[in-house]
C-alpha positions as CSV (number, residue, x, y, z in Angstrom):
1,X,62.2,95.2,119.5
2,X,61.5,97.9,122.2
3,X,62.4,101.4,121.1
4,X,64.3,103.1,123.9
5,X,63.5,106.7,124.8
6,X,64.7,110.0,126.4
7,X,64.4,110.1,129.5
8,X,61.6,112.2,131.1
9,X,63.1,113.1,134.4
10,X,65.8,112.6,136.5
11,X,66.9,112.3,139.8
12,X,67.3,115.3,142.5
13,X,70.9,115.1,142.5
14,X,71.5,114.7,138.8
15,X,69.1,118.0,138.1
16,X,70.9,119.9,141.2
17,X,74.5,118.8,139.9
18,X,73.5,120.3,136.4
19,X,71.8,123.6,137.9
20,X,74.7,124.4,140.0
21,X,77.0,123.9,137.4
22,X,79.0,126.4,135.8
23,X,80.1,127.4,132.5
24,X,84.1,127.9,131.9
25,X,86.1,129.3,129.2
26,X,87.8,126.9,126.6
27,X,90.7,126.2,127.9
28,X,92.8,124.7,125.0
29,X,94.5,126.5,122.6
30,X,92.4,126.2,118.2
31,X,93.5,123.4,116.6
32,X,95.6,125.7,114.1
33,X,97.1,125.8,117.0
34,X,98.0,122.6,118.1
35,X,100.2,121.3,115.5
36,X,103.4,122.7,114.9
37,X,103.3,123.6,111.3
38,X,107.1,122.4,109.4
39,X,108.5,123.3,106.3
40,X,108.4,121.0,103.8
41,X,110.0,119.9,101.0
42,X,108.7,117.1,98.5
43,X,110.9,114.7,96.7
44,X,111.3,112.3,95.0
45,X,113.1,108.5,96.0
46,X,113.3,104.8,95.5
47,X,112.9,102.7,98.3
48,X,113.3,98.9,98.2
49,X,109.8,96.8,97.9
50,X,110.5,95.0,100.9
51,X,111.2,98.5,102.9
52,X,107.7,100.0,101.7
53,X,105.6,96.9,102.0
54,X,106.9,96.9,105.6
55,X,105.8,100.5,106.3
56,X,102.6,99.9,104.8
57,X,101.5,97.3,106.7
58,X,102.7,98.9,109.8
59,X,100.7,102.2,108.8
60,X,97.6,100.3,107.8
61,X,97.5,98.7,111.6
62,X,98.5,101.8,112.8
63,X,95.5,104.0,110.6
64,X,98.1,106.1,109.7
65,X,99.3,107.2,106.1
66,X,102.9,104.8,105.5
67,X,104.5,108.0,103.9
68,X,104.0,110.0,107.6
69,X,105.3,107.2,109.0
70,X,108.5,107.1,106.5
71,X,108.6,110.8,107.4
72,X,108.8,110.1,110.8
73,X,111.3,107.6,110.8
74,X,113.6,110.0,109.1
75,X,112.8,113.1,111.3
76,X,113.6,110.9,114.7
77,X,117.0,109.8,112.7
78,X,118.1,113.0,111.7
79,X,117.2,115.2,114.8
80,X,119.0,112.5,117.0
81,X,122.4,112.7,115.2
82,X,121.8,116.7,114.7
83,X,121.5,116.6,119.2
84,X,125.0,114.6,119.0
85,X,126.9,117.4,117.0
């Protein structure tokens, strides 16, 4: 098997494109940042089998945990019907 390497030049327009290129600030905000933090409050509740095996299948597909995607479910519900009010 050949063993690929670096390369050891480049072309005139690719070394011109990086020379004239200029640096600029980070524009996006730290990811501390970029998540709205919520409060939280742990509990505990029994859910049917069938009702968790569903969510956990969904999550697994999804690479997500199945209790945020419980969570969700029940934010979307209740910030909906709190809108309505």
């Amino acid at each position: 098997m050949k063993k690929k390497t670096a390369y050891k030049s480049t072309t005139a327009d690719l070394t011109d494109a990086i020379l004239s290129s200029e640096r600029i600030e980070d524009f996006l905000p730290s990811p501390e940042l970029l998540v709205k933090k919520e409060d939280n409050v742990k509990i505990t509740i029994s859910l049917s089998k069938s009702s968790v095996d569903f969510f956990k299948e969904k999550a697994k597909k999804a690479g997500i945990p199945y209790q945020v995607m419980i969570k969700t479910v029940i934010d979307r519900y209740s910030s909906h019907y709190q809108k309505i009010k």
